[in-house]
MARKELUM-79162 format. One record per atom (N, C-alpha, C, CB): x, y, z; residue in one letter. Coordinates in steps of 0.2 Angstrom, whole numbers, plus 5000, padded with zeros to 4 digits. Glycine has a CB too. Layout:
# MARKELUM-79162
XYZA...
END
This chain:
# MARKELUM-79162
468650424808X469250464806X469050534804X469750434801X469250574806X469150644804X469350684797X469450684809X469050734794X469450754788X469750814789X469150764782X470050834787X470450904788X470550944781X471250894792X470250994780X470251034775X470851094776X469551074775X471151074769X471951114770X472051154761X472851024772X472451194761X472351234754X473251184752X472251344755X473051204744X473651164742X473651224737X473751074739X474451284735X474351324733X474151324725X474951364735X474151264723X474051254715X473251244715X474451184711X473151174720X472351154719X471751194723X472251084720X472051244727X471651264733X471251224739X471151294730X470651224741X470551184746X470451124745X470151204750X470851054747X470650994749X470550954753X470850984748X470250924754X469850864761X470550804762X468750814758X470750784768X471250734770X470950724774X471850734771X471150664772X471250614780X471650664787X472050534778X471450624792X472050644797X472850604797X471650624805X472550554793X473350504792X473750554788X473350414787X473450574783X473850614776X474150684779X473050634768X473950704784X474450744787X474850734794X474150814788X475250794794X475750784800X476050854802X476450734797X476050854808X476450894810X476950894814X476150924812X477450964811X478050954814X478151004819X478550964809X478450994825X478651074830X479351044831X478251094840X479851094831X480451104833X480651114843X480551174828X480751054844X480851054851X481451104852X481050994853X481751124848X482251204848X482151264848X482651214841X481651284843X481451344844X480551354845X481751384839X480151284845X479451304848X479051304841X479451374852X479551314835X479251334827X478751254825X480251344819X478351284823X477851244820X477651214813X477351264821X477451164811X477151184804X476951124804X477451214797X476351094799X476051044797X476351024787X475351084798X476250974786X476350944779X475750874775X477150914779X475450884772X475350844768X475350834761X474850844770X475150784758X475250774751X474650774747X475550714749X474650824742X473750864738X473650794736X473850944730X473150784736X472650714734X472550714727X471950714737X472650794724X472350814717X473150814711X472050914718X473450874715X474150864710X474650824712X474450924709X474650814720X475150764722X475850764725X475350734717X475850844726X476250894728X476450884737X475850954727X476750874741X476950904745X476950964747X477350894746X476550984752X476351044753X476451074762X475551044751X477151094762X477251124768X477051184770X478051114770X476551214778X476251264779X476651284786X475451264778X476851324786X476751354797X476151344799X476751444799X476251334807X475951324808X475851354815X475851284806X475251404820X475351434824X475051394832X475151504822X475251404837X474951364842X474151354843X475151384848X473651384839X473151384837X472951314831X473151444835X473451304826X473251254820X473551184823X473651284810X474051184827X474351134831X473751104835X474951164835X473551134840X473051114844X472551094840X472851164849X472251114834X471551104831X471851044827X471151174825X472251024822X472550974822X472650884824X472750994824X472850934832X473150864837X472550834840X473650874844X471950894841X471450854844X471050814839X471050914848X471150814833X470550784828X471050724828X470350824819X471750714828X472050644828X472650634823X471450584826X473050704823X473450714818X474050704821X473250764814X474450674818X474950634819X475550684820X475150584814X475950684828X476150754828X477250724828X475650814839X477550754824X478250744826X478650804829X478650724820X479150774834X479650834836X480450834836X479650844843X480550854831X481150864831X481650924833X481050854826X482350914834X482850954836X483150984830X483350924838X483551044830X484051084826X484651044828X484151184828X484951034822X485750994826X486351034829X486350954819X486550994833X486951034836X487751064834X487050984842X487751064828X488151074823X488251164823X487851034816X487451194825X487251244824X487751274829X486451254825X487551264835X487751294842X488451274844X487251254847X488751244836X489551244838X489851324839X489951204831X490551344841X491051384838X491251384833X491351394839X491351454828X491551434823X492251474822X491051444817X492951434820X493351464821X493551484813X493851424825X493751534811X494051574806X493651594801X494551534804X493951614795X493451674791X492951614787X494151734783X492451644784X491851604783X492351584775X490951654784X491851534772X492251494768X491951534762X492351404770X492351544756X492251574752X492351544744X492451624754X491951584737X491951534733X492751514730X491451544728X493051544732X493751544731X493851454734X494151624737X494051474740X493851394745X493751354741X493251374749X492951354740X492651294737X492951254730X491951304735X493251314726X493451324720X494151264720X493551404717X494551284725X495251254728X495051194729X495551294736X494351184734X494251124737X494151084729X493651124743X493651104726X493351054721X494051044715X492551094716X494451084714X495251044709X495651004714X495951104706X495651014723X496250974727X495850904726X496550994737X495250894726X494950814726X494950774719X494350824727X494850834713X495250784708X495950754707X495050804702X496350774710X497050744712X496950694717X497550784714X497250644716X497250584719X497650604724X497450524714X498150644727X498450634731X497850664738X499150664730X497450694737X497050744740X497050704748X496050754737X497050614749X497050584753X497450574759X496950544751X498150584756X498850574759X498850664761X499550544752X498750714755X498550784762X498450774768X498050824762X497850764767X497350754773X497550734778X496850734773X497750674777X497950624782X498650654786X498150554778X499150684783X499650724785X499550804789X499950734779X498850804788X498650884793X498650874800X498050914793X498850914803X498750924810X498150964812X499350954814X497750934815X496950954818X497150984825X496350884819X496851054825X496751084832X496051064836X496851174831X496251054842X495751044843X495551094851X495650964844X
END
């Protein structure tokens, strides 16, 4: 198994495993980065990472994940963005018990 020397911003450079990291790429937008946990302080340590540190990486045996942006992103968004006003409204209508029977009485556009 290979080591991989990675910097962790508290303890500087440390030696891992190839298990003790992981990289991530974003099948959305191509964005990269790698993570491991400092052996020293114990930290989670997330870095970028550019099609150069990816490739050096994957070839020593490092465990590669791909994940999506949710599609939540790429919705439409209908009306004025929500403000702290809102939130303020929202967090007193839920300590009333009726908040339920509202809701249930709204008509959803779709």
């Amino acid at each position: 198994m290979a080591t991989v020397r990675a910097t962790c911003p508290a303890c500087g450079d440390v030696d891992l495993s190839t298990a003790g990291v992981q990289v991530q790429v974003c099948i959305s937008t191509s964005v990269a980065a790698y993570s491991f946990q400092c052996p020293v302080c114990h930290v989670m340590v997330n870095r970028p990472a550019n099609a150069h540190v990816v490739e050096a990486l994957t070839q020593v045996g490092v465990r590669i994940v791909h994940w999506g942006l949710p599609a939540e992103l790429s919705e439409p968004k209908i009306g004025p963005p929500i403000t702290h006003d809102d939130l303020l409204s929202f967090h007193l209508a839920l300590r009333d018990d009726s908040w339920q029977e509202e809701l249930a009485g709204m008509r959803w556009r779709s």
